[in-house]
Structures are given as structure tokens and as C-alpha cells.
N, CA, C and O atoms as a GROMACS GRO file, in nm:
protein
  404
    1UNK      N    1  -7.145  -2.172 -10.437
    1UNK     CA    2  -7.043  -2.071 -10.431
    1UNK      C    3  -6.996  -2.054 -10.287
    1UNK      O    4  -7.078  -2.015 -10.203
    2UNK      N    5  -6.885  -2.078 -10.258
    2UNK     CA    6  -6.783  -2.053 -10.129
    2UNK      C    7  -6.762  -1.901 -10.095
    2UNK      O    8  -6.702  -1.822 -10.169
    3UNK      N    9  -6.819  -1.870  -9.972
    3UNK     CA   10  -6.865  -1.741  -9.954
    3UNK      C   11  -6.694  -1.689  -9.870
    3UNK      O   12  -6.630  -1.740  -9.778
    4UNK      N   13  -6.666  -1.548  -9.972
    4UNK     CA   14  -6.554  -1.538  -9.884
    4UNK      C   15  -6.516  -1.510  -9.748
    4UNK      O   16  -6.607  -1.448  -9.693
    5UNK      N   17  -6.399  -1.536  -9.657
    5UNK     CA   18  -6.345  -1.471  -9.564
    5UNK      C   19  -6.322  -1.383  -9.536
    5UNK      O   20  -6.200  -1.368  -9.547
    6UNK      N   21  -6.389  -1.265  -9.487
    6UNK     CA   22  -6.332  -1.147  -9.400
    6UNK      C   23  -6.244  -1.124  -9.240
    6UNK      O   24  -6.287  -1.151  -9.128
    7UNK      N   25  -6.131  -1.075  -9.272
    7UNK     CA   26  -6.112  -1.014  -9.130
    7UNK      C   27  -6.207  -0.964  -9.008
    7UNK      O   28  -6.259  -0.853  -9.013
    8UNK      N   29  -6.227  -1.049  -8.899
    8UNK     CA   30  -6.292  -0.942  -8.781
    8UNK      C   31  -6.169  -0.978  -8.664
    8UNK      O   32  -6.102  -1.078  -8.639
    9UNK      N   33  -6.181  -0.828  -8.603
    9UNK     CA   34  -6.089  -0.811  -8.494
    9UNK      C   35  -6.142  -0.840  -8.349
    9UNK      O   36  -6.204  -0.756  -8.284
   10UNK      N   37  -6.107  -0.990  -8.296
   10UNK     CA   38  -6.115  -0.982  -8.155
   10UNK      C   39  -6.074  -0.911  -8.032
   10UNK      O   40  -5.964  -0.856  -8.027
   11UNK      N   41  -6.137  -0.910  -7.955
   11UNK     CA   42  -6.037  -0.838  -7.829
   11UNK      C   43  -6.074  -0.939  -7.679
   11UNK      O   44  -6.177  -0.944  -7.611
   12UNK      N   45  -5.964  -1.001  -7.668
   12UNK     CA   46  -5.965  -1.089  -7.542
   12UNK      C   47  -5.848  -1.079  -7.435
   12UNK      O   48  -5.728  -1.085  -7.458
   13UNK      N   49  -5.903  -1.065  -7.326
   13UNK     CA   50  -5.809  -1.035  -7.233
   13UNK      C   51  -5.732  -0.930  -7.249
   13UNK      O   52  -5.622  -0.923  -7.194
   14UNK      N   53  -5.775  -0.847  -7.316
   14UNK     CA   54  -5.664  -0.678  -7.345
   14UNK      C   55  -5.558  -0.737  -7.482
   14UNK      O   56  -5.464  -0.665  -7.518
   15UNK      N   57  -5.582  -0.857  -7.546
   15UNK     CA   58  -5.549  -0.825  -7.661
   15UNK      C   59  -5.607  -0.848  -7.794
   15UNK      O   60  -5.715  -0.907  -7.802
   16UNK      N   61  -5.550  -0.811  -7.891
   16UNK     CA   62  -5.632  -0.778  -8.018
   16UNK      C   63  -5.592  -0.928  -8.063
   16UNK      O   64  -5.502  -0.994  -8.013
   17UNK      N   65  -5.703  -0.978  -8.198
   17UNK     CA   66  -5.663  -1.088  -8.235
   17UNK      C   67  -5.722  -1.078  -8.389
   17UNK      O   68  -5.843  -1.054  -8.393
   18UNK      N   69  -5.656  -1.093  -8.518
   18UNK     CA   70  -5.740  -1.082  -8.622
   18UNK      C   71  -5.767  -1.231  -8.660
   18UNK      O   72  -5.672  -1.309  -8.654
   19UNK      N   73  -5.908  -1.280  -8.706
   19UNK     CA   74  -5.952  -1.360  -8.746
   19UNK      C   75  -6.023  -1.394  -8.852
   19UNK      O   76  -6.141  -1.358  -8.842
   20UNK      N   77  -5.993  -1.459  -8.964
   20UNK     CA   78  -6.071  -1.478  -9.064
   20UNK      C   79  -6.202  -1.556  -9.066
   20UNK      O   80  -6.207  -1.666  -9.011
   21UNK      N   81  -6.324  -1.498  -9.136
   21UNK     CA   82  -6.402  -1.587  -9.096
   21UNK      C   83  -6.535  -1.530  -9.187
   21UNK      O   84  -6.584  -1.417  -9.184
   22UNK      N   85  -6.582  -1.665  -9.281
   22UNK     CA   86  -6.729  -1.599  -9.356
   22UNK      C   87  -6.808  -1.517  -9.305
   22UNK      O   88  -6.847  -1.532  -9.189
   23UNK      N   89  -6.836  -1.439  -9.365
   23UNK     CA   90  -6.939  -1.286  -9.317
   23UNK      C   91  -7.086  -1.280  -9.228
   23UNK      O   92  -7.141  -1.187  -9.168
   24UNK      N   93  -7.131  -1.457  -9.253
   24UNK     CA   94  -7.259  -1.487  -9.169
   24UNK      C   95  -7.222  -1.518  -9.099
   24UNK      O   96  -7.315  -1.532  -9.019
   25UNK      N   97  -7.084  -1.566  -9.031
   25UNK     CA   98  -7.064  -1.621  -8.948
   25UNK      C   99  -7.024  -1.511  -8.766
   25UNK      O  100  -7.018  -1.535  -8.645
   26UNK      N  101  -7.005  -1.384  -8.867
   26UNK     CA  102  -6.925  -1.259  -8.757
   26UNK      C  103  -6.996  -1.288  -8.668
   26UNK      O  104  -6.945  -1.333  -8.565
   27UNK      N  105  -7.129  -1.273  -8.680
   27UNK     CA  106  -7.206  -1.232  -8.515
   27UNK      C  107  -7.165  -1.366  -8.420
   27UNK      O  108  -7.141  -1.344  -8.302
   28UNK      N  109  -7.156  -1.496  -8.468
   28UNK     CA  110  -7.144  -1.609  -8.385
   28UNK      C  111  -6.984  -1.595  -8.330
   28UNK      O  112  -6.969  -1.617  -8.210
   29UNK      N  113  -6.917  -1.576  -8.373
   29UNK     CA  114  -6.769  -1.532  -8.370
   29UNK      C  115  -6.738  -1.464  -8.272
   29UNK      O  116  -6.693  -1.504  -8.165
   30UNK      N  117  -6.770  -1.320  -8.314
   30UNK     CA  118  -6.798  -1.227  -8.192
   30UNK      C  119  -6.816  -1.263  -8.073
   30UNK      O  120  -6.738  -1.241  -7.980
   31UNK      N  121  -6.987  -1.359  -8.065
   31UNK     CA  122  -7.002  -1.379  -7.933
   31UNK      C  123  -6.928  -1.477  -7.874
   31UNK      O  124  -6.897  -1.486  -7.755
   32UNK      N  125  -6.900  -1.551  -7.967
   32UNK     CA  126  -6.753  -1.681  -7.905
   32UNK      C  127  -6.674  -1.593  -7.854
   32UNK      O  128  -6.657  -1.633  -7.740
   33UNK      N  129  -6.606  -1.482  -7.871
   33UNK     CA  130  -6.496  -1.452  -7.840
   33UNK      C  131  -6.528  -1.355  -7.690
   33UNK      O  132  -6.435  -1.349  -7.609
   34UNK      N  133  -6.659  -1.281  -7.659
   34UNK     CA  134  -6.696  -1.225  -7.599
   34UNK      C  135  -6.687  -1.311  -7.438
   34UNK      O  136  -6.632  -1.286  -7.331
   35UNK      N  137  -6.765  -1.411  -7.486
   35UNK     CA  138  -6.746  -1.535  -7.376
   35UNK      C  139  -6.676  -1.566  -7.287
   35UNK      O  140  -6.675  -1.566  -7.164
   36UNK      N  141  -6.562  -1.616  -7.443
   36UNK     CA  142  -6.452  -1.645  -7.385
   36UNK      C  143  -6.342  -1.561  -7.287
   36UNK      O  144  -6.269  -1.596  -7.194
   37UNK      N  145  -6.368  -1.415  -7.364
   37UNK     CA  146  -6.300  -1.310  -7.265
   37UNK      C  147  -6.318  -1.255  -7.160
   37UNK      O  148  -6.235  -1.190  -7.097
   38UNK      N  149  -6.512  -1.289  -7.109
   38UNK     CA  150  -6.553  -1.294  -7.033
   38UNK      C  151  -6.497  -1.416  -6.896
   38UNK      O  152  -6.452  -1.391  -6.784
   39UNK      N  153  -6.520  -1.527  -6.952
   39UNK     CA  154  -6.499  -1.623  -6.847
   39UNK      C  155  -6.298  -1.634  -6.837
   39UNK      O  156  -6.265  -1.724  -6.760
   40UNK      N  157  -6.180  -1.558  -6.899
   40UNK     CA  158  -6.074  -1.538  -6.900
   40UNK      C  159  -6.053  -1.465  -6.802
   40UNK      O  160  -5.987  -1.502  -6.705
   41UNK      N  161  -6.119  -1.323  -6.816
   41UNK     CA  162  -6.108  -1.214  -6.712
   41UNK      C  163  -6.153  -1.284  -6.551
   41UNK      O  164  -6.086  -1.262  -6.449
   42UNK      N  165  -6.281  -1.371  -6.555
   42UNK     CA  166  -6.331  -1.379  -6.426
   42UNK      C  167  -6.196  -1.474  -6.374
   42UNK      O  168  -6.143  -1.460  -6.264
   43UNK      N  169  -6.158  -1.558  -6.464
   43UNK     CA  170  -6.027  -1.606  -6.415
   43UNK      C  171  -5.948  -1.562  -6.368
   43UNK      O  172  -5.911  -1.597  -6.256
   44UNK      N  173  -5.882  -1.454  -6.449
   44UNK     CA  174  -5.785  -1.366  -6.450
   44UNK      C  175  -5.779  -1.297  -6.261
   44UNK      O  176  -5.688  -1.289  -6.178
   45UNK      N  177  -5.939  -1.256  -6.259
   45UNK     CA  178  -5.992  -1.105  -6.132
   45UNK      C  179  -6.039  -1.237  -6.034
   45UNK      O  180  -6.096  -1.200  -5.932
   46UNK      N  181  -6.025  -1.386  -6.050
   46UNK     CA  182  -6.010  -1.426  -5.930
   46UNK      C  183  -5.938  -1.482  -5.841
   46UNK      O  184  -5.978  -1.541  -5.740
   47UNK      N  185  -5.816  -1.464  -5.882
   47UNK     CA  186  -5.676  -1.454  -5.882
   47UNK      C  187  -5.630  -1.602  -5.846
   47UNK      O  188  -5.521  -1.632  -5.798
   48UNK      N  189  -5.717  -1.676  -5.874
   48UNK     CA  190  -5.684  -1.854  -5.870
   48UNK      C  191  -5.591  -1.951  -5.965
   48UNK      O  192  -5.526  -2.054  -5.951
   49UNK      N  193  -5.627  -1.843  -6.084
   49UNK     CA  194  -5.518  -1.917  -6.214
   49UNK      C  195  -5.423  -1.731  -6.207
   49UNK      O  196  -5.463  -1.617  -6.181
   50UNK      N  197  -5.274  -1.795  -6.250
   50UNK     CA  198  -5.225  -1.702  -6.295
   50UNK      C  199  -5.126  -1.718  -6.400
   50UNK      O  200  -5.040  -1.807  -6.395
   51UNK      N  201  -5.134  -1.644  -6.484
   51UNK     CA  202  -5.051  -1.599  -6.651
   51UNK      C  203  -5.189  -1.638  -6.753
   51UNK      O  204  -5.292  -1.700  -6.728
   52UNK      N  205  -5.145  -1.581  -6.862
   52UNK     CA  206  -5.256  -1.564  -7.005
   52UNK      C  207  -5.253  -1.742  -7.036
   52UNK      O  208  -5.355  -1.807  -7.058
   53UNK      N  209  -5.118  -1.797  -7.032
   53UNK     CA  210  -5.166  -1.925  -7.088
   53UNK      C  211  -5.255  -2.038  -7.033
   53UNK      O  212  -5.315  -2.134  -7.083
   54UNK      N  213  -5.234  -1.973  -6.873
   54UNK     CA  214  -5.247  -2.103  -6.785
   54UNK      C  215  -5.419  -2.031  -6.797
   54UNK      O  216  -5.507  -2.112  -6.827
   55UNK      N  217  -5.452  -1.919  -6.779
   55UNK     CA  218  -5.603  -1.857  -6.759
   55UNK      C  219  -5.668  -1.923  -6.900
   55UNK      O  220  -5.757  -2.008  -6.887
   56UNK      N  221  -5.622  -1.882  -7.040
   56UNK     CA  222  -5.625  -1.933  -7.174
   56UNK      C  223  -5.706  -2.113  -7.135
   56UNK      O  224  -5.828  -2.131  -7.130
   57UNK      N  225  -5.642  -2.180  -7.122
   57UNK     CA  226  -5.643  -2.336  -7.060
   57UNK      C  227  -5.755  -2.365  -7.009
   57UNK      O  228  -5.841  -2.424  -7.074
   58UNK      N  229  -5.775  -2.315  -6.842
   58UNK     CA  230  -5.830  -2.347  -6.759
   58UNK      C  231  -5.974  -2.283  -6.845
   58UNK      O  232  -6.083  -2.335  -6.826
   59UNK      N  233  -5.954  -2.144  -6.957
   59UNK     CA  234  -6.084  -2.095  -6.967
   59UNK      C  235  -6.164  -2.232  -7.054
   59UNK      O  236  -6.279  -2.276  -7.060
   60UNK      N  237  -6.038  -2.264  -7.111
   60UNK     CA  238  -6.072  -2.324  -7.264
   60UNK      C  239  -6.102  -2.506  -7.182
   60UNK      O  240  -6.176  -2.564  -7.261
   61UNK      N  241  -6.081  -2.568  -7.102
   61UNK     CA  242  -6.112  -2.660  -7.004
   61UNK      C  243  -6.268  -2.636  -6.958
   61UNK      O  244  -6.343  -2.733  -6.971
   62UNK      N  245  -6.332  -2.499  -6.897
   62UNK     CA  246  -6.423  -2.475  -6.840
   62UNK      C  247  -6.506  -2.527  -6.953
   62UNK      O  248  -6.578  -2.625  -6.967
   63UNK      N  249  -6.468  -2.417  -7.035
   63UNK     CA  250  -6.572  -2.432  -7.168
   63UNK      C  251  -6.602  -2.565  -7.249
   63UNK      O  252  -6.713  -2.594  -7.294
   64UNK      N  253  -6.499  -2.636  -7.261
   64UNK     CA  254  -6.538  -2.815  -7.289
   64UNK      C  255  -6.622  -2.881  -7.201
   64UNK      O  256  -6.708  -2.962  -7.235
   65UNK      N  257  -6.597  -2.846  -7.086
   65UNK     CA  258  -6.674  -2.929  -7.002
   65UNK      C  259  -6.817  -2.881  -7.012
   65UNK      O  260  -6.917  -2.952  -7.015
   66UNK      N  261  -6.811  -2.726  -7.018
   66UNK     CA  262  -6.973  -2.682  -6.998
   66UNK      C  263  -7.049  -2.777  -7.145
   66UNK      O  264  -7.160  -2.829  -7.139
   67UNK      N  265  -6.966  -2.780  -7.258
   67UNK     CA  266  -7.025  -2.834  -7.336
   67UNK      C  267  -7.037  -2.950  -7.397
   67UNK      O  268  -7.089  -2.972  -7.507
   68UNK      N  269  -6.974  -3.043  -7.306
   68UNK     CA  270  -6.974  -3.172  -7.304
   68UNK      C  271  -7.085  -3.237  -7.188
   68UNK      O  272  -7.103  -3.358  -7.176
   69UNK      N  273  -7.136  -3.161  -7.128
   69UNK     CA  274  -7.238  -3.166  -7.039
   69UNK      C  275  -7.371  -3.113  -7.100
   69UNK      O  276  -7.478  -3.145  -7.047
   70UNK      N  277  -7.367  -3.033  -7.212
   70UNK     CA  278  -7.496  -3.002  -7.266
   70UNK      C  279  -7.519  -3.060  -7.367
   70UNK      O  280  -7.618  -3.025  -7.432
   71UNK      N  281  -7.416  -3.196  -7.426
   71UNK     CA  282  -7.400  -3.263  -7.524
   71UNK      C  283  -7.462  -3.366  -7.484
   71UNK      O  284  -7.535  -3.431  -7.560
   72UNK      N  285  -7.439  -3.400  -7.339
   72UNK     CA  286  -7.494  -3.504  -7.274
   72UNK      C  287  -7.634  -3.492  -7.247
   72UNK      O  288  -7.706  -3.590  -7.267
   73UNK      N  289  -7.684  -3.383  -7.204
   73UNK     CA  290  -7.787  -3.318  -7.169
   73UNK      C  291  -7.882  -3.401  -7.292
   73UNK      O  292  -7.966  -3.492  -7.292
   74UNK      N  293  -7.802  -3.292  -7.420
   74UNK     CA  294  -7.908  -3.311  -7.517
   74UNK      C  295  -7.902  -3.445  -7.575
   74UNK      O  296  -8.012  -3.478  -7.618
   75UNK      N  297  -7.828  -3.517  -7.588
   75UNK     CA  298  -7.872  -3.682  -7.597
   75UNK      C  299  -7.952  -3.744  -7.516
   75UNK      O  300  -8.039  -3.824  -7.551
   76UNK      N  301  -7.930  -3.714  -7.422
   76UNK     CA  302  -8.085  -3.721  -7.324
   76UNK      C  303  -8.226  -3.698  -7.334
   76UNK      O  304  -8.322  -3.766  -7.298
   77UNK      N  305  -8.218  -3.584  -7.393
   77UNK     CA  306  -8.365  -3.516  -7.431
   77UNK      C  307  -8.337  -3.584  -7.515
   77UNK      O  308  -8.292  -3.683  -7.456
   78UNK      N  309  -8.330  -3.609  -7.653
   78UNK     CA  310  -8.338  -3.648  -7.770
   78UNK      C  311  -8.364  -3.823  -7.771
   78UNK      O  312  -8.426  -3.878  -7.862
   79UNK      N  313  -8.316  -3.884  -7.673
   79UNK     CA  314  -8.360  -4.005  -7.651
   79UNK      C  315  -8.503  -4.033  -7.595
   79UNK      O  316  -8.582  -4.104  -7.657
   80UNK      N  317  -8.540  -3.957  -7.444
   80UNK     CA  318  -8.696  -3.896  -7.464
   80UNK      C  319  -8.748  -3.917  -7.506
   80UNK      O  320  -8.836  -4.003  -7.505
   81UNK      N  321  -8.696  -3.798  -7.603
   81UNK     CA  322  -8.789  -3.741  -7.663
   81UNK      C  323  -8.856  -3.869  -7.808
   81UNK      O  324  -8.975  -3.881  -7.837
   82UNK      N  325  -8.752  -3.938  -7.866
   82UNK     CA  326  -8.785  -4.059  -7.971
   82UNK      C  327  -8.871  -4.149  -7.854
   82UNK      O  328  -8.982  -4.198  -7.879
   83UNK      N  329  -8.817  -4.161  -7.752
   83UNK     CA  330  -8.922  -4.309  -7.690
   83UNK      C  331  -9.022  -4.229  -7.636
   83UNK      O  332  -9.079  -4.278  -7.538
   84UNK      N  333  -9.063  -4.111  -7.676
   84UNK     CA  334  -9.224  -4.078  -7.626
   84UNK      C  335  -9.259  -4.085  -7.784
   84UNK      O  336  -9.373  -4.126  -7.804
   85UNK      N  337  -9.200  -4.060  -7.879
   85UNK     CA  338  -9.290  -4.054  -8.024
   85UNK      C  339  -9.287  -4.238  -7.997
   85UNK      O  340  -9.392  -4.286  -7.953
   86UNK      N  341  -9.225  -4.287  -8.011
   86UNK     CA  342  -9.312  -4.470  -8.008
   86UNK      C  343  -9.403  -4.492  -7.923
   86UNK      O  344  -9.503  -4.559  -7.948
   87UNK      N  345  -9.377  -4.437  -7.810
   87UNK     CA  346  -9.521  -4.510  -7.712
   87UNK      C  347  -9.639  -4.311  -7.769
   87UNK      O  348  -9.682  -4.250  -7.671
   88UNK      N  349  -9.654  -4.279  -7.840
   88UNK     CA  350  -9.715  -4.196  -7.898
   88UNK      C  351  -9.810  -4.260  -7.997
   88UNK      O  352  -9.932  -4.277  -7.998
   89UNK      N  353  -9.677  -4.300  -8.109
   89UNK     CA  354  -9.735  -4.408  -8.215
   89UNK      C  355  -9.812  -4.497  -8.206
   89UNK      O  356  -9.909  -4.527  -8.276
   90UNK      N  357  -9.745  -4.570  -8.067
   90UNK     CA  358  -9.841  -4.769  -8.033
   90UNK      C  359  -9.985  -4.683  -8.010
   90UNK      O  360 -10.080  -4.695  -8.086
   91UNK      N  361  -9.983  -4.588  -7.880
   91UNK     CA  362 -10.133  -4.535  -7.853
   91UNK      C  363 -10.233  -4.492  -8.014
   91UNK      O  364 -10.350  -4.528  -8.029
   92UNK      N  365 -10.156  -4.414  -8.114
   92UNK     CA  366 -10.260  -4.381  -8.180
   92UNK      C  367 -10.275  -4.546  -8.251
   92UNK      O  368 -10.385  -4.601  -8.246
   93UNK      N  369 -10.165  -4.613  -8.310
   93UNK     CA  370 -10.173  -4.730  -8.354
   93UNK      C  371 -10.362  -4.835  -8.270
   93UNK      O  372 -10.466  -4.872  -8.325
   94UNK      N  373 -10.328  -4.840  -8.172
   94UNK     CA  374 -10.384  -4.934  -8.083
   94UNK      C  375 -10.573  -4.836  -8.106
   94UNK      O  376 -10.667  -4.914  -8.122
   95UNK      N  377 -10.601  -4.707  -8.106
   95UNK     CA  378 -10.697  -4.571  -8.100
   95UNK      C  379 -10.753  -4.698  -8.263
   95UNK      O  380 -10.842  -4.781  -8.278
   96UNK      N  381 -10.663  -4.656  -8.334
   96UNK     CA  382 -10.681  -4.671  -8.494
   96UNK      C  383 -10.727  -4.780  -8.519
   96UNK      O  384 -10.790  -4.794  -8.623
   97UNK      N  385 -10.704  -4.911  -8.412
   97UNK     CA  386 -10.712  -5.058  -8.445
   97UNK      C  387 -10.628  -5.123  -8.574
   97UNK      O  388 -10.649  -5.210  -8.659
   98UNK      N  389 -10.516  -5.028  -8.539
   98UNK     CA  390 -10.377  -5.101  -8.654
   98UNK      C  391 -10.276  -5.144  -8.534
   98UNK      O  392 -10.170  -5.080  -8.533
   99UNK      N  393 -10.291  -5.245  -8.428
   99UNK     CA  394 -10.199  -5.318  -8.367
   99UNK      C  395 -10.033  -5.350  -8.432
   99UNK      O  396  -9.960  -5.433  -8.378
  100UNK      N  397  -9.992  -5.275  -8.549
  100UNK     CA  398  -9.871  -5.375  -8.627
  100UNK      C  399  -9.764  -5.446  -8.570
  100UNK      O  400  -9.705  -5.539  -8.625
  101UNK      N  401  -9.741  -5.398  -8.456
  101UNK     CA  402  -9.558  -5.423  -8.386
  101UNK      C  403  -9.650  -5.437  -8.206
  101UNK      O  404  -9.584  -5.455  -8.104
   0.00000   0.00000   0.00000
């Protein structure tokens, strides 16, 4: 069963925004939007970008990058993290006296 859409009301940069969006999803929503209005404003109050679209952009630029870097991050760990479970494996393998590979 397809859980319905409710209205929640954003507020970014001093304006309102209505958004539809499944009901488990509000709290993640919220804080997306909190973020984002956060790192808009610091834009905004450091007077380096100026107008809503160009601040909008540069926020929405920051934010790809932050997470295209923790994308990277975590393919990293996750590669690791698999080539310590094989040399994990060979050790108990080799403990066990099952040499296979």
C-alpha cells in the first residue's frame, strides 16, 4: 500500500514553500530544508553571492559537492572495508587448515 502525501510547509530564506511528501518522510524533509536555509542565509550574511537565485545555486553547488565527497569517502571505506573481510577470511581459512584460493 502507497502511503499517502501530505503537505509540510517549508521556510527558506524568509520564504514559505509547500511541499508534498509521505508522512515518514517529514522529519528528513524538514531537516533538508533546515540545512539548506541554513547554508543560503550564511550565503546570503556573507555578502559574497548576491540575489535568491544566484545564493539558491551556489547553496545547491556547495551541497553536491559536500556530497559527492562523502560518496567518495564512502566507497572508500566500503572498499576497505571488503579487502579486510578477504585477508580476514584467508587468515581464518589458513587457522582452519582449509587453504582453498
Amino acid at each position: 500500500m502507497t502511503e499517502q502525501a501530505v503537505p509540510v510547509t517549508l521556510h527558506i530564506l524568509n520564504k514559505e514553500y509547500k511541499i508534498a511528501c509521505p508522512a515518514d518522510k517529514q522529519d528528513e524533509l524538514l531537516a533538508s530544508a533546515q540545512l539548506l536555509d541554513q547554508q543560503m542565509r550564511e550565503l546570503r550574511d556573507s555578502g559574497k553571492v548576491i540575489g535568491p537565485d544566484r545564493i539558491a545555486v551556489v547553496a545547491a553547488l556547495n551541497l553536491a559537492h559536500e556530497l559527492k565527497q562523502l560518496q567518495k569517502q564512502n566507497n572508500t571505506l566500503c572498499d576497505e572495508f571488503f579487502d579486510r573481510l578477504i585477508e580476514m577470511r584467508h587468515k581464518i581459512e589458513h587457522v582452519l587448515g582449509g587453504d582453498s584460493n
